[in-house]
C-alpha positions as CSV (number, residue, x, y, z in Angstrom):
1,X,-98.9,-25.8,229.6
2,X,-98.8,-28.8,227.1
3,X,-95.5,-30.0,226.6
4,X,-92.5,-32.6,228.1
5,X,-92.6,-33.9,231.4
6,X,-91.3,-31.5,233.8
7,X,-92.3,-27.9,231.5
8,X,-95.5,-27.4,233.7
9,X,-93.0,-27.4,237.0
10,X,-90.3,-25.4,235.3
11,X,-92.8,-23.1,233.5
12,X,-94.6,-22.4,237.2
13,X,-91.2,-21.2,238.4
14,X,-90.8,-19.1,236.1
15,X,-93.7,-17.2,236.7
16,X,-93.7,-17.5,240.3
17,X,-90.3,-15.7,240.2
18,X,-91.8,-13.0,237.8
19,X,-94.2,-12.2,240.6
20,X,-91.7,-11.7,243.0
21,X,-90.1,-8.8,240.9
22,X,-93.4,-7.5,239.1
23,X,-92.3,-8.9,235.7
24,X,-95.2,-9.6,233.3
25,X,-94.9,-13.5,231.9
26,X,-97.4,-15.2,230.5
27,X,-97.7,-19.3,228.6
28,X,-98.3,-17.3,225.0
29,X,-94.2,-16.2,225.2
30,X,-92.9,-19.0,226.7
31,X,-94.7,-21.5,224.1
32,X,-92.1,-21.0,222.0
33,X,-89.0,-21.6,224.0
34,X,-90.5,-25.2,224.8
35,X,-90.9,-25.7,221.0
36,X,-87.2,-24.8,220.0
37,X,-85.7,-26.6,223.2
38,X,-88.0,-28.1,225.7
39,X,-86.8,-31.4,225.1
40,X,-84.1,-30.6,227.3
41,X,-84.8,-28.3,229.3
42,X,-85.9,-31.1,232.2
43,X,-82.6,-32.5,232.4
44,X,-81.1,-28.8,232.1
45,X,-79.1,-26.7,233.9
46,X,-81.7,-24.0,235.4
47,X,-80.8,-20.7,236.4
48,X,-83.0,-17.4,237.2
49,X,-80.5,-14.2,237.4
50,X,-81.7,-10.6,237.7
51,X,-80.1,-7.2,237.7
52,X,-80.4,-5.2,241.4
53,X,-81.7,-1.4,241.4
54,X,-84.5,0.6,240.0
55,X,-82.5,1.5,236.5
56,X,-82.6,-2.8,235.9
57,X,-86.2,-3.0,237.0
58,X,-88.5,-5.2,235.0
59,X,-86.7,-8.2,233.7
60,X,-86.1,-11.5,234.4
61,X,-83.4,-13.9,232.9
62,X,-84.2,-17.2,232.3
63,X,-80.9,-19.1,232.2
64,X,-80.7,-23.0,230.9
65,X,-78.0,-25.1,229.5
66,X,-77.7,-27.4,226.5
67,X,-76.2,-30.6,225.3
68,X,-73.6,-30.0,222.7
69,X,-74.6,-32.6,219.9
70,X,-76.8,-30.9,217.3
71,X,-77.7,-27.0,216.3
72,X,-76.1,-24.7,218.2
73,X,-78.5,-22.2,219.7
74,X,-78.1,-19.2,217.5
75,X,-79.1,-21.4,214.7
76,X,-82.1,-22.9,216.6
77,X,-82.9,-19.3,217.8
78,X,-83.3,-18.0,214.0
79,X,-84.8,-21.6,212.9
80,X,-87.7,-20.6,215.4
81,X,-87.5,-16.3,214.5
82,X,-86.1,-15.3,218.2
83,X,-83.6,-13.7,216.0
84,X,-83.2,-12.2,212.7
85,X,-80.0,-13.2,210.8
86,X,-77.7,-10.4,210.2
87,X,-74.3,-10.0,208.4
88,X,-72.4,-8.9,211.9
89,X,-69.4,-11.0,212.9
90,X,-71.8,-11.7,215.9
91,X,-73.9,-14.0,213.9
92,X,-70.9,-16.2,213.0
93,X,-68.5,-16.2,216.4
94,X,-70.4,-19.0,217.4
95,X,-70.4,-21.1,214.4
96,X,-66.7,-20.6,214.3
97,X,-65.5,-21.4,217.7
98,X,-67.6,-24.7,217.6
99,X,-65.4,-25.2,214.2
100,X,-62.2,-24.8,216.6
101,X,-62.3,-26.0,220.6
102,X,-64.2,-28.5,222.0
103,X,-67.5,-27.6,223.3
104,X,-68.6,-29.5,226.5
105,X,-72.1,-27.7,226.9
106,X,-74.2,-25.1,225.3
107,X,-76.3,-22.5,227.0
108,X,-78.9,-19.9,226.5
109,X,-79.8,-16.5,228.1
110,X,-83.6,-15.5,227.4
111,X,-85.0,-12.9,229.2
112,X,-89.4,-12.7,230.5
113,X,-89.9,-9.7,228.5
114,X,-86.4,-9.4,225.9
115,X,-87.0,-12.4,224.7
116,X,-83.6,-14.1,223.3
117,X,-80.7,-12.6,224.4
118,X,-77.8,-14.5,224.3
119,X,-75.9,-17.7,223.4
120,X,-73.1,-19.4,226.0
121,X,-70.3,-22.2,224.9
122,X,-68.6,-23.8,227.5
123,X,-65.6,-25.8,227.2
124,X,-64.2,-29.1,229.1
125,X,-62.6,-27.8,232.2
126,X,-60.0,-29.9,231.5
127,X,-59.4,-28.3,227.8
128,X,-59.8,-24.5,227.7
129,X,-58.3,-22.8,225.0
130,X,-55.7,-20.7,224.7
131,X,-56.6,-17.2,224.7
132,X,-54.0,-16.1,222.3
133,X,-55.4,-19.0,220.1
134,X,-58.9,-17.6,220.8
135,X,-58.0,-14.3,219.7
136,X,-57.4,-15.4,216.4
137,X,-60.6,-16.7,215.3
138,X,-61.9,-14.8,212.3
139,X,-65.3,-13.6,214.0
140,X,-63.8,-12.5,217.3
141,X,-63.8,-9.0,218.0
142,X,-60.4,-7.5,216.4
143,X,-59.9,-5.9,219.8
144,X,-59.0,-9.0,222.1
145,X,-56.0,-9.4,220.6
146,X,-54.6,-5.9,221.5
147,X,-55.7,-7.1,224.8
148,X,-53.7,-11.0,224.9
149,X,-49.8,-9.2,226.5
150,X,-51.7,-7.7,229.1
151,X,-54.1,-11.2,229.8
152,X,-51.1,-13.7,229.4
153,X,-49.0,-11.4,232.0
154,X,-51.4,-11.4,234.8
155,X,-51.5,-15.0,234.0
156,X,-55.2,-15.6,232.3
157,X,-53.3,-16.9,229.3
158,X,-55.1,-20.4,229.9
159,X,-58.3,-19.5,231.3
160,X,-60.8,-19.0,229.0
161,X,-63.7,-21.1,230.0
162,X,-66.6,-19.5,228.1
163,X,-68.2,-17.3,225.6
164,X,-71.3,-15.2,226.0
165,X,-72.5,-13.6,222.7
166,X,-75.1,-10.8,223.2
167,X,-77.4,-10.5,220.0
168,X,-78.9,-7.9,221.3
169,X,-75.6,-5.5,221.8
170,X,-73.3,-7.2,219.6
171,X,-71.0,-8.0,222.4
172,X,-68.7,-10.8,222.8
173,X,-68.0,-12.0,227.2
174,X,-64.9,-13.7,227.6
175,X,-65.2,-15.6,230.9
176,X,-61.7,-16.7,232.7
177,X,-61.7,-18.7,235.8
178,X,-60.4,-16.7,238.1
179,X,-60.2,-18.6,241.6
180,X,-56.7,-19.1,241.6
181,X,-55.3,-15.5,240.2
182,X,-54.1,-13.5,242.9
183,X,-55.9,-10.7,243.7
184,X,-53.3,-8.0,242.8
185,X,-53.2,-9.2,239.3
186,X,-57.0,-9.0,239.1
187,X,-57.0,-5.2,240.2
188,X,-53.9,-5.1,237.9
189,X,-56.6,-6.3,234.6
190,X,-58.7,-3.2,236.2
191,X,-55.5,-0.7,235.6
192,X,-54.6,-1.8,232.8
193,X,-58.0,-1.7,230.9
194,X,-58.1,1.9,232.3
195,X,-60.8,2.1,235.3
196,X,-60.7,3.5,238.6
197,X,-59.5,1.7,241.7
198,X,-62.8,0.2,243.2
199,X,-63.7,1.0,247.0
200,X,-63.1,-1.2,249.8
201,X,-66.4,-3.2,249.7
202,X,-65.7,-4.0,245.5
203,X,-62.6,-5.0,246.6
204,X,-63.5,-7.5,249.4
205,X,-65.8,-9.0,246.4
206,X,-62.8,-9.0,243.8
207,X,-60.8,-10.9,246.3
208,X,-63.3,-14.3,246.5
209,X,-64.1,-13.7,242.8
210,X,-63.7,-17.4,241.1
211,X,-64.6,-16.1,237.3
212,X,-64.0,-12.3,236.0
213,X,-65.0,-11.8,232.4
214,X,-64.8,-8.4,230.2
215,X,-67.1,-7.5,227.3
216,X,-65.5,-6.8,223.9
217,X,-67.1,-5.4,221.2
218,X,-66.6,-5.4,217.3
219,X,-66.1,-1.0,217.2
220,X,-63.9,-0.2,220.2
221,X,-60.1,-1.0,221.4
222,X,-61.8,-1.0,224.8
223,X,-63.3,-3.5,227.0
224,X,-66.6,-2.3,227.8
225,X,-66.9,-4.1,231.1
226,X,-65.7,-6.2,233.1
227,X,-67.3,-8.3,235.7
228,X,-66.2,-9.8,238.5
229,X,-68.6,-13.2,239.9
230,X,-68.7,-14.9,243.6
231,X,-70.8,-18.2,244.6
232,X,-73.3,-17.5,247.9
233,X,-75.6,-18.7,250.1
234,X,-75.3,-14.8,251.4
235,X,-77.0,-12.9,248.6
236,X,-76.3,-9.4,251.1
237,X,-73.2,-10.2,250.3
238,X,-73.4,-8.3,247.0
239,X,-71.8,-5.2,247.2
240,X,-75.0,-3.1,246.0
241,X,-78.3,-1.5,247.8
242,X,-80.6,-3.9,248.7
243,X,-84.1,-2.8,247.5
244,X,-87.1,-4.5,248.2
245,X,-87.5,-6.7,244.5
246,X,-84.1,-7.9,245.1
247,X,-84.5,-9.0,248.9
248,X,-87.7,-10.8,247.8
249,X,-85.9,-12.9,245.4
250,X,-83.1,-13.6,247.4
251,X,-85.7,-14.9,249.8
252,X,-88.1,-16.6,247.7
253,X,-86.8,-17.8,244.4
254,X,-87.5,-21.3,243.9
255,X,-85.5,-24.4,243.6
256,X,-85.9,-28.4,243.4
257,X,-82.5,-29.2,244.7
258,X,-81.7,-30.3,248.6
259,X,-80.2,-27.2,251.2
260,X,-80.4,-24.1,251.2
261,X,-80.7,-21.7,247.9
262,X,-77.2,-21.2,246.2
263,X,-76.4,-18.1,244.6
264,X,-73.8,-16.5,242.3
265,X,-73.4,-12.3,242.8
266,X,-72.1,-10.1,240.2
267,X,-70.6,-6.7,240.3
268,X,-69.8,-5.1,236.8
269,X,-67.4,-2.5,236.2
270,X,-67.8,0.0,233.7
271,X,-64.6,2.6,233.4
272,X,-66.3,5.3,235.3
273,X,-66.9,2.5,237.9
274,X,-69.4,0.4,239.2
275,X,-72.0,0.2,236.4
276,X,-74.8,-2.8,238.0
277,X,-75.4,-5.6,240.5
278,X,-76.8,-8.9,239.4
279,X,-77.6,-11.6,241.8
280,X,-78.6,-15.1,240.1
281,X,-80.2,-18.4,241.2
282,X,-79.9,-21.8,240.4
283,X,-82.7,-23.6,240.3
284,X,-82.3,-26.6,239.0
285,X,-78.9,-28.2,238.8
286,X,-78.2,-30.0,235.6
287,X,-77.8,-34.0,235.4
288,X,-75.2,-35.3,232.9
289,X,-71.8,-34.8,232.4
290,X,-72.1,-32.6,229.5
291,X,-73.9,-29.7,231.7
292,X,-70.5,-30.0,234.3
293,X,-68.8,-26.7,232.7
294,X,-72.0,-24.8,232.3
295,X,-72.6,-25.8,236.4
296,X,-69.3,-24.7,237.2
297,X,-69.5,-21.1,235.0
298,X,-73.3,-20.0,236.1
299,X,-71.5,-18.2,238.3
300,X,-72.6,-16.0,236.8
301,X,-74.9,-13.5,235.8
302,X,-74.1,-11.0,234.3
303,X,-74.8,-9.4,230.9
């Protein structure tokens, strides 16, 4: 493929990783991604994530960070027709919490055969914002706030690191680090948002989680999700059946960087319980200070 210095290599993993889980991917669909932001994309963080069991079958994320000077990514995403614009608070969350914290790094979440999915703000990890502070902003979903007592109690008052915003669901993930909570308070969040106690295994994963972030959206009082993340070189150590795709990947998913392949596991938990596995990969780790936040979050994979 035509294009910077370093799209031919990063375009080859992509499709080699396609292979491994039977994803179609061709140049024609990814032409367009180095047009809106292949200029950085060589210097990016570079992550490849992917959702474990035969229900998740047939995607592949395609996970890179940005710098923060310039258009945000929703508005290069509608600039270049990944999205259309709509009226939803979705459309403006982003906008507005750039208007209002410090953004360190930007990211984006495109998926092989979705397409655009989603865009990530990180903030300095040495500046997050307050989450009752947070709650307030206009285009945030209304039901965060009913949710701040119960965060600020268990002590995740002061740990919002990032934002995920799902154009495709209209969802809004809040990520809190989470490596210094105590694991009672984390299976306290659990109670509290109304879900089961997990099993023994979850648990074990809970435990060594460093970031946990639920999934609000703009029609419920109810976090959707939550999902719990934990950095590996182990990928069994996901807490899920291990099928054939997802062993292949763990195996054989690329990456320039020295060692061995690092990984971040996800379990998400839905209130009837477990709801899906995701097991992500970096592979390429980003240069520059302004990709440090979006290095220390990706983490995490989940959706």
């Amino acid at each position: 493929m035509a294009g910077p210095a370093g799209l031919d290599e990063v375009y080859a993993a992509v499709e080699r990783t396609s292979r491994l889980l039977d994803v179609p991917c061709s140049p024609d669909r990814f032409e367009p991604v180095w047009k809106a932001f292949g200029d950085q994309l060589p210097d990016s963080h570079l992550v490849f994530s992917m959702a474990a069991g035969e229900a998740h079958r047939g995607e592949l994320d395609f996970d890179f960070s940005l710098r923060p000077e310039g258009a945000d990514p929703y508005t290069t995403a509608l600039e270049h027709g990944f999205i259309e614009p709509t009226d939803h608070p979705v459309g403006s969350v982003l906008a507005e919490v750039n208007k209002r914290c410090e953004i360190a790094s930007y990211g984006v979440e495109y998926g092989v055969v979705g397409g655009f999915k989603k865009s990530y703000a990180f903030f300095p990890l040495d500046d997050f914002p307050p989450l009752a502070e947070f709650a307030r902003i206009p285009s945030v979903p209304p039901c965060l706030a009913g949710h701040v007592d119960t965060l600020t109690r268990l002590g995740l008052d002061d740990k919002v690191s990032a934002i995920g915003v799902n154009y495709r669901k209209n969802t809004l993930n809040v990520y809190l680090a989470a490596s210094a909570v105590a694991t009672d308070d984390k299976l306290a969040l659990l109670r509290a948002f109304g879900y089961p106690e997990p099993d023994a295994r979850v648990r074990q994963f809970i435990e060594r989680s460093f970031s946990l972030y639920p999934t609000f959206n703009w029609d419920s009082s109810a976090a959707e999700r939550i999902c719990f993340s934990v950095k590996t070189q182990q990928p069994d150590e996901l807490p899920a059946p291990h099928d054939e795709p997802t062993e292949a990947f763990a195996r054989e998913v690329p990456h320039v960087y020295e060692g061995g392949r690092e990984f971040v596991s996800a379990v998400a938990l839905a209130p009837s319980g477990a709801a899906y596995y995701k097991l992500a990969a970096y592979y390429q780790k980003a240069r520059g200070a302004s990709n440090a936040a979006f290095a220390a979050k990706r983490e995490d994979a989940a959706a």
